[in-house]
FIMI-97050 format. One record per residue: x, y, z of N, C-alpha, C, O in turn; residue number from 0. Coordinates in Angstrom, 2 decimals. Atoms other than C-alpha are relative to their C-alpha. Layout:
BEGIN
+---------+---------+---------+---------+---------+---------+---------+---------+---------+---------+---------+---------+-----+
|    n_xx |    n_yy |    n_zz |   ca_xx |   ca_yy |   ca_zz |    c_xx |    c_yy |    c_zz |    o_xx |    o_yy |    o_zz |   i |
+---------+---------+---------+---------+---------+---------+---------+---------+---------+---------+---------+---------+-----+
|       X |       Y |       Z |       X |       Y |       Z |       X |       Y |       Z |       X |       Y |       Z | NUM |
...
+---------+---------+---------+---------+---------+---------+---------+---------+---------+---------+---------+---------+-----+
//
This chain:
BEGIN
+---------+---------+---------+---------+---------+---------+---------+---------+---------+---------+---------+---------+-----+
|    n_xx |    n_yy |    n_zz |   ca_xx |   ca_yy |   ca_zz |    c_xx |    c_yy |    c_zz |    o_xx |    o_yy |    o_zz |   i |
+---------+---------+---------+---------+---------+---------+---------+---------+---------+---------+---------+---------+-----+
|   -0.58 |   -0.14 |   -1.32 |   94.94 |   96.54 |  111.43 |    1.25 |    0.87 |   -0.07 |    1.41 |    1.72 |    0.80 |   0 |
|   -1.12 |   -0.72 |    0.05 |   98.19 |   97.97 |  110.34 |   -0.15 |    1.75 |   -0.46 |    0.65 |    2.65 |   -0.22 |   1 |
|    0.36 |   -1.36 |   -0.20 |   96.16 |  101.16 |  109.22 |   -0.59 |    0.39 |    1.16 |   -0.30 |    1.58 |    1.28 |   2 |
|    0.58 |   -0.23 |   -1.10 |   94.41 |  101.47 |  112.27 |    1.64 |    0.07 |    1.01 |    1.61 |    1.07 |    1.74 |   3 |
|   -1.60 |   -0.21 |   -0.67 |   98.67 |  101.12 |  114.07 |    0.18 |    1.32 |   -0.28 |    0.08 |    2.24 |    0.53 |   4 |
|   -0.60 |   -1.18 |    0.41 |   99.73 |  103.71 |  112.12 |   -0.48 |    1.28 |   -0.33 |    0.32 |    2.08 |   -0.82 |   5 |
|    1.19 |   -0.60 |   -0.79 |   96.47 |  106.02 |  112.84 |    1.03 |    0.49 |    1.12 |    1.83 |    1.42 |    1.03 |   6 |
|   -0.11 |   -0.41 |   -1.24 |   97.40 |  106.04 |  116.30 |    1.77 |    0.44 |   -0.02 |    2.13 |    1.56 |    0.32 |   7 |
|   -1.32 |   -0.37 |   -0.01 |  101.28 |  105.98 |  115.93 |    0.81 |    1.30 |   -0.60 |    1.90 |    1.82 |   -0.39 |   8 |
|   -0.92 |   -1.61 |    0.66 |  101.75 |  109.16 |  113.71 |   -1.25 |    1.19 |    0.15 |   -1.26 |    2.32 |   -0.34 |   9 |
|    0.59 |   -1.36 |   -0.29 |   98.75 |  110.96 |  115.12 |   -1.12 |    0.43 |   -1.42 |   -1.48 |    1.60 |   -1.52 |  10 |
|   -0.18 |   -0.54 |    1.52 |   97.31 |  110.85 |  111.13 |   -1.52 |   -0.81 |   -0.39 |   -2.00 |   -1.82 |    0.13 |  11 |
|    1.08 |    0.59 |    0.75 |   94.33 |  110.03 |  109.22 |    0.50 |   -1.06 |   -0.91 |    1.59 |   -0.75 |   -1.40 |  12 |
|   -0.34 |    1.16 |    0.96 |   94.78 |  106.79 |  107.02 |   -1.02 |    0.06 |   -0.84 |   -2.16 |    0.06 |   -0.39 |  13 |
|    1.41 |    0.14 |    1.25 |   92.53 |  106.76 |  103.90 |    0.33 |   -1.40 |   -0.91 |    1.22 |   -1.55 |   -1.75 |  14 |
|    0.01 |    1.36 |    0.73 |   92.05 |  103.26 |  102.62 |   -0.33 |    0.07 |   -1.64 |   -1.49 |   -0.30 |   -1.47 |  15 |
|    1.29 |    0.29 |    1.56 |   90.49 |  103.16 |   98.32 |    0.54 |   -1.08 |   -0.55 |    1.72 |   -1.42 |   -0.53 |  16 |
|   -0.45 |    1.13 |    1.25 |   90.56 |  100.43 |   96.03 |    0.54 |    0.73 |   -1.23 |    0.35 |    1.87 |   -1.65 |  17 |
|   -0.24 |   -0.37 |    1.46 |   92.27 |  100.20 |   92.80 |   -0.42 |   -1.12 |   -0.89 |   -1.22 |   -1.96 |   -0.50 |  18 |
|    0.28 |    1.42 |    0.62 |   92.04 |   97.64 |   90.24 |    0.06 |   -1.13 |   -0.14 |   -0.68 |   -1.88 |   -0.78 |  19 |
|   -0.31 |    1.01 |   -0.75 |   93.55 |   95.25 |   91.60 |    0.86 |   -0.25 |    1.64 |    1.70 |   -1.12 |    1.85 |  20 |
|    0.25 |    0.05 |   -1.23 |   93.75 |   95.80 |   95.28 |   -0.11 |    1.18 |    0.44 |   -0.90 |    1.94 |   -0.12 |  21 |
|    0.43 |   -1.45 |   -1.25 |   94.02 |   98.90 |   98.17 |    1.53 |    0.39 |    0.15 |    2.59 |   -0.24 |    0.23 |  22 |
|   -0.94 |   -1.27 |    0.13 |   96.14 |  101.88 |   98.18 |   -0.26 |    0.94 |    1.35 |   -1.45 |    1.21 |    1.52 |  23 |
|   -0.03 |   -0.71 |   -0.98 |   96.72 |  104.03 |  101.42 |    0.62 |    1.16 |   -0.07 |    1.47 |    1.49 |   -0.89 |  24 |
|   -0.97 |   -1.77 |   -0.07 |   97.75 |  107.74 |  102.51 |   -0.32 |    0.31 |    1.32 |   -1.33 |   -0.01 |    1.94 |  25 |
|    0.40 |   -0.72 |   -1.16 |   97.92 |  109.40 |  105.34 |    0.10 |    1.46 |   -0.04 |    0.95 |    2.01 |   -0.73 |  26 |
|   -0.32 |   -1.65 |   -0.48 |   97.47 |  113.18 |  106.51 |   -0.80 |   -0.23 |    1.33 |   -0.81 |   -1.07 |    2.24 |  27 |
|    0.25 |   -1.54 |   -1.45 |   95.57 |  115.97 |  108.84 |   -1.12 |   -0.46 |    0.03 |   -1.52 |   -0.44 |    1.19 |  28 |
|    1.11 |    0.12 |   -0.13 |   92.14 |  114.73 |  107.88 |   -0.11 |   -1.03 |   -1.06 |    0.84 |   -1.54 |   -1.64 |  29 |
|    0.26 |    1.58 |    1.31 |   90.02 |  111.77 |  105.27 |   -0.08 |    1.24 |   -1.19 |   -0.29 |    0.84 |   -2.34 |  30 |
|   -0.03 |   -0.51 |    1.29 |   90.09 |  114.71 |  102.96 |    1.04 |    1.15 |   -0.01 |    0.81 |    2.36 |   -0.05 |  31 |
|   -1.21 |   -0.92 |   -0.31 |   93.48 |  116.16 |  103.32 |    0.56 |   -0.31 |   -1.56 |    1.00 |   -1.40 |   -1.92 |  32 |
|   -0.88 |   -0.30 |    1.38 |   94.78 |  117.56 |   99.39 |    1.49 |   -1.04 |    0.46 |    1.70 |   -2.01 |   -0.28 |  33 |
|   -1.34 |   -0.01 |   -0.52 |   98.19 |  116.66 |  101.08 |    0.89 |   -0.80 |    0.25 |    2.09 |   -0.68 |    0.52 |  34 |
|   -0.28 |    0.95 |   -0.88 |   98.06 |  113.35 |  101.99 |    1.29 |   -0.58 |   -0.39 |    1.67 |   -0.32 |   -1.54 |  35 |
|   -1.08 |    0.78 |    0.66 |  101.13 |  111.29 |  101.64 |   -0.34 |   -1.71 |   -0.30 |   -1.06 |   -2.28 |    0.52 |  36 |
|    0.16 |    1.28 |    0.26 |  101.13 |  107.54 |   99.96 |    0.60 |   -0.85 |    1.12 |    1.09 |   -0.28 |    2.09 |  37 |
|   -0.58 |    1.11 |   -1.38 |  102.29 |  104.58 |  102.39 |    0.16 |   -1.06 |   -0.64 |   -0.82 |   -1.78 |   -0.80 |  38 |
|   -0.09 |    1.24 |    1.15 |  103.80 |  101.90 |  100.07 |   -0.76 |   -1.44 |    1.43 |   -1.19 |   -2.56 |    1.16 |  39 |
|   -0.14 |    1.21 |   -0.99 |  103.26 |   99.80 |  103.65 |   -1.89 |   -0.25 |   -0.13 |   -2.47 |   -1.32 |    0.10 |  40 |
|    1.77 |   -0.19 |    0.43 |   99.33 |  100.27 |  102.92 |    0.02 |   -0.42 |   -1.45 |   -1.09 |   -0.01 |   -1.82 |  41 |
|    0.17 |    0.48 |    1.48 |   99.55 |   99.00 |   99.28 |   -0.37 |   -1.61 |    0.04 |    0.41 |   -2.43 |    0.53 |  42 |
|    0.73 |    1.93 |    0.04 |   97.59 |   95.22 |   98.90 |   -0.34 |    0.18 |   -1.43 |   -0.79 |    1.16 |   -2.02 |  43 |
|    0.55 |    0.42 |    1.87 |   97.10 |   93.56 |   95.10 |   -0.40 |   -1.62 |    0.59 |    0.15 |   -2.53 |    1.21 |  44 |
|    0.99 |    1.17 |   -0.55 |   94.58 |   91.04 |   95.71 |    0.45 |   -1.01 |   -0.77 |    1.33 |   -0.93 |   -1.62 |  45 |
|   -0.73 |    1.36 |    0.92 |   94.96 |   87.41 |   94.42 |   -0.21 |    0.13 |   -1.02 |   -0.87 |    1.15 |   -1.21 |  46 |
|    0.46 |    0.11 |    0.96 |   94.63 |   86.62 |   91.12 |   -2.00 |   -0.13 |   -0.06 |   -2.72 |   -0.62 |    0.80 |  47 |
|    1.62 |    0.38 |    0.40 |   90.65 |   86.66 |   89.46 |   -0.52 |    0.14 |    1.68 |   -1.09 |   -0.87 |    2.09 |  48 |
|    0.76 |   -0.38 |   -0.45 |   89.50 |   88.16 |   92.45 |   -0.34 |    1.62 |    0.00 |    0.51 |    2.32 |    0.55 |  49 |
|    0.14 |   -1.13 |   -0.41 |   87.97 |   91.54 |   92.35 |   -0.91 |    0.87 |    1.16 |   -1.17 |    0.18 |    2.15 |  50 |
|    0.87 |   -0.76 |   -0.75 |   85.83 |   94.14 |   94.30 |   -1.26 |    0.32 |   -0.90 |   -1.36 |    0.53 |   -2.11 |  51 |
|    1.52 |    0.11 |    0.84 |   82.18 |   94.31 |   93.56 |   -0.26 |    1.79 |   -0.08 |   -1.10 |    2.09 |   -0.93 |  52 |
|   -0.03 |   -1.25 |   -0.04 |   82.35 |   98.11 |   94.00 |    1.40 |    0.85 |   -0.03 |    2.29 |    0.26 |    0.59 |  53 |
|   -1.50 |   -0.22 |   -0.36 |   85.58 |  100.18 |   93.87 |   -0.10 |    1.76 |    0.43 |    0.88 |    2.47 |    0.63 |  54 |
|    0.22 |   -1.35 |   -0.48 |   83.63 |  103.80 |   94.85 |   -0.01 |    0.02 |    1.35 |   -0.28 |    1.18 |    1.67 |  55 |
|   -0.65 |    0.04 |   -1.64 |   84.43 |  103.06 |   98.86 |    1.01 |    0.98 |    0.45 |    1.67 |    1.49 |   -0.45 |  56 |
|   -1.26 |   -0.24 |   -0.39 |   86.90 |  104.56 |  100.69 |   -0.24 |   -0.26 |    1.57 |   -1.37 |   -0.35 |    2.03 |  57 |
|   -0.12 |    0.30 |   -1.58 |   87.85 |  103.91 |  104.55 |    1.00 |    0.43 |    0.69 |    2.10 |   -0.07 |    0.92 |  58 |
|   -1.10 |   -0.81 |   -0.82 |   89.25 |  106.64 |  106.54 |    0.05 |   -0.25 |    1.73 |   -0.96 |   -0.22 |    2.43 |  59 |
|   -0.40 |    0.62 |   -1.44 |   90.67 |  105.59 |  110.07 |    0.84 |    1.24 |    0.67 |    1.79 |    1.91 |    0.25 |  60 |
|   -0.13 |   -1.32 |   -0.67 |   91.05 |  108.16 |  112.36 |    1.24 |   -0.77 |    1.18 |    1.59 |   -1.95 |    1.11 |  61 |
|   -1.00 |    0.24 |   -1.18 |   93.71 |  107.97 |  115.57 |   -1.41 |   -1.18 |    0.83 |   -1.55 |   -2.40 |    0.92 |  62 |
|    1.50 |    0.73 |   -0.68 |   90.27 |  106.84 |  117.38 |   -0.59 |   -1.09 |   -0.94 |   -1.57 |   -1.60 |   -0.39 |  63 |
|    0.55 |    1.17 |    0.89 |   89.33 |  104.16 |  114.56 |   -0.85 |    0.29 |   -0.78 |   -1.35 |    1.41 |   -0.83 |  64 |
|    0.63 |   -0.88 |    1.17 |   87.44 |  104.10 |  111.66 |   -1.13 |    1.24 |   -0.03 |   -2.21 |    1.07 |    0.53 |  65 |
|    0.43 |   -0.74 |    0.31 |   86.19 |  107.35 |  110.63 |   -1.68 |    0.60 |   -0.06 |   -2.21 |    1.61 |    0.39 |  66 |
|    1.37 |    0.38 |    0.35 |   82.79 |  106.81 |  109.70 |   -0.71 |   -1.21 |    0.31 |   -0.29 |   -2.21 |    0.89 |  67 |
|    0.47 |    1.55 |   -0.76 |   80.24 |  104.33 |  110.20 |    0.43 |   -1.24 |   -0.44 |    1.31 |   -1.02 |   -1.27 |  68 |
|   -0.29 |    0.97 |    0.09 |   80.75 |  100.66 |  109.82 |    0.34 |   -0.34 |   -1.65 |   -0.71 |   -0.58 |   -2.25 |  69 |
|    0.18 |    0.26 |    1.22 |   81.91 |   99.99 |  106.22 |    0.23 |   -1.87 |   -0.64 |    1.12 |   -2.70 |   -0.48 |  70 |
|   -0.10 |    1.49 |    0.56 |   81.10 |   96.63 |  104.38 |    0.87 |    0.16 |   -1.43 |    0.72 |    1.03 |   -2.29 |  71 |
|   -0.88 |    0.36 |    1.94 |   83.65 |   95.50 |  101.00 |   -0.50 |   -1.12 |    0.06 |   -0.61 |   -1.94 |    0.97 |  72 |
|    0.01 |    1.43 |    0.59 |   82.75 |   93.00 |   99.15 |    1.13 |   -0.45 |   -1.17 |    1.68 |    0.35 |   -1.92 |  73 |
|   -0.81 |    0.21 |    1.29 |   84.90 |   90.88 |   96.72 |   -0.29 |   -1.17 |   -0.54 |   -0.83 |   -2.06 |    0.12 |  74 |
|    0.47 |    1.08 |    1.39 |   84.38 |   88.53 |   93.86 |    0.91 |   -1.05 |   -0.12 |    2.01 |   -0.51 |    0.02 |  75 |
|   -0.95 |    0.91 |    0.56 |   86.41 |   85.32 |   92.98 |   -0.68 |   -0.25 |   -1.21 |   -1.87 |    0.02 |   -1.34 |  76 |
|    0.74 |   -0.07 |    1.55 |   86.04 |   84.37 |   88.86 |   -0.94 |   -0.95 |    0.38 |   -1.86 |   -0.88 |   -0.44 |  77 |
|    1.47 |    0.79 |    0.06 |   83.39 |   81.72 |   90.08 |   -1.00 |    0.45 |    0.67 |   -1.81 |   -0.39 |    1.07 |  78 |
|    1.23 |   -0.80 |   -0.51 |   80.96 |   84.13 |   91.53 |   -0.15 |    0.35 |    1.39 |   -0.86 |    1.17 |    1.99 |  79 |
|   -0.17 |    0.23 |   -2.10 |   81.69 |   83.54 |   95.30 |    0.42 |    1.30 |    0.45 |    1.47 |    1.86 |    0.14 |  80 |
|   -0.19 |   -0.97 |   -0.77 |   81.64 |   86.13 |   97.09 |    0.41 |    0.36 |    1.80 |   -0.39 |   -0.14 |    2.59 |  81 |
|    0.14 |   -0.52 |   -1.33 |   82.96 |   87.76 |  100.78 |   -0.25 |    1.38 |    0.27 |   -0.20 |    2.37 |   -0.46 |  82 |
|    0.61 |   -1.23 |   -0.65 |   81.86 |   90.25 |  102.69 |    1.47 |    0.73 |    1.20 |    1.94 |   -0.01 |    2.07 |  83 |
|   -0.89 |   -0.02 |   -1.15 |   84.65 |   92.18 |  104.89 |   -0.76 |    1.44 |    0.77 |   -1.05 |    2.54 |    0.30 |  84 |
|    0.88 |   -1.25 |   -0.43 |   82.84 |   94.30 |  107.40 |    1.00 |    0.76 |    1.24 |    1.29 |    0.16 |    2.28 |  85 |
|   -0.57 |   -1.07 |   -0.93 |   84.82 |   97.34 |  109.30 |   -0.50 |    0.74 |    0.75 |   -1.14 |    1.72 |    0.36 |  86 |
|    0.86 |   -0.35 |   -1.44 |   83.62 |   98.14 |  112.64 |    0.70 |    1.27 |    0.42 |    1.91 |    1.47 |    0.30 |  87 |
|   -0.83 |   -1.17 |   -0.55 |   84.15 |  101.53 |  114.17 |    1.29 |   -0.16 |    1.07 |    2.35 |    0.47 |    1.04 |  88 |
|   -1.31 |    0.42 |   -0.50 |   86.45 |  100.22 |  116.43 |    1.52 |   -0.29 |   -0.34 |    2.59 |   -0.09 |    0.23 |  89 |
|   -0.84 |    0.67 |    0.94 |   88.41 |   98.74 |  114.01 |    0.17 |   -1.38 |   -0.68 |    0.81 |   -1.80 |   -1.65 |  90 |
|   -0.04 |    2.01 |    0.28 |   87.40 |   94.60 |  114.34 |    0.12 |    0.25 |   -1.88 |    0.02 |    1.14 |   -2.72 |  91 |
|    0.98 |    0.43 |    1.63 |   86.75 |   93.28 |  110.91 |   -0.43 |   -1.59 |    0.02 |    0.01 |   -2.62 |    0.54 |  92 |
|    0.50 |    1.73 |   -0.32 |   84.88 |   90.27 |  110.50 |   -0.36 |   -0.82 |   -1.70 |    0.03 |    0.12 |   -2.39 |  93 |
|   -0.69 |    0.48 |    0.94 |   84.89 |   88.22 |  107.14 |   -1.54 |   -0.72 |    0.26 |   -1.80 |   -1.19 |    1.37 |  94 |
|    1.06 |    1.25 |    0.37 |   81.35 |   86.22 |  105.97 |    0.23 |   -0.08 |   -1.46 |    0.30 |    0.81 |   -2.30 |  95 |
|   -0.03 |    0.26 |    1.41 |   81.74 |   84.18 |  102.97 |   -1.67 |   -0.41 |   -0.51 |   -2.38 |   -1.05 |    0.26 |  96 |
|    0.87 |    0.17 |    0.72 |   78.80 |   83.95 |  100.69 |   -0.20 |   -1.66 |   -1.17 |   -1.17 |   -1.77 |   -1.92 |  97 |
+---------+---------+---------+---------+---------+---------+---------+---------+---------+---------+---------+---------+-----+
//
């Protein structure tokens, strides 16, 4: 939600990716702007022993909301459990645990 704010508030593309232990943000001109700048306010380190079941994602949020079509993350806790966080072009997100 706070990338999707700051989308609309600076006019800017937001590019969401994982790292190894959570999500890293930037903004520019476009989702594939050389240029972009970091946004410490976009930086998340997930809880302990949970990771992402994939970390080749990315989720660019346009002034108008996300970028592309609907993107699902998933993430792992160390006992196998899994959620689902699904990003709606709009911007919702909706959360099923597994």
């Amino acid at each position: 939600i706070l990338a999707r704010g700051k989308s609309i508030t600076n006019t800017a593309y937001t590019v969401i990716t994982p790292t190894t232990n959570g999500l890293t943000g930037v903004y520019g001109s476009s989702c594939t702007d050389a240029a972009a700048v970091p946004d410490s306010q976009l930086t998340y380190t997930l809880p302990r022993n949970v990771t992402f079941t994939d970390t080749t994602w990315r989720a660019c949020i346009s002034p108008r909301g996300p970028y592309n079509s609907n993107s699902n993350i998933v993430v792992r806790d160390h006992t196998g459990r899994t959620a689902t966080l699904e990003i709606f072009i709009g911007g919702a997100i909706k959360t099923s645990y597994n």
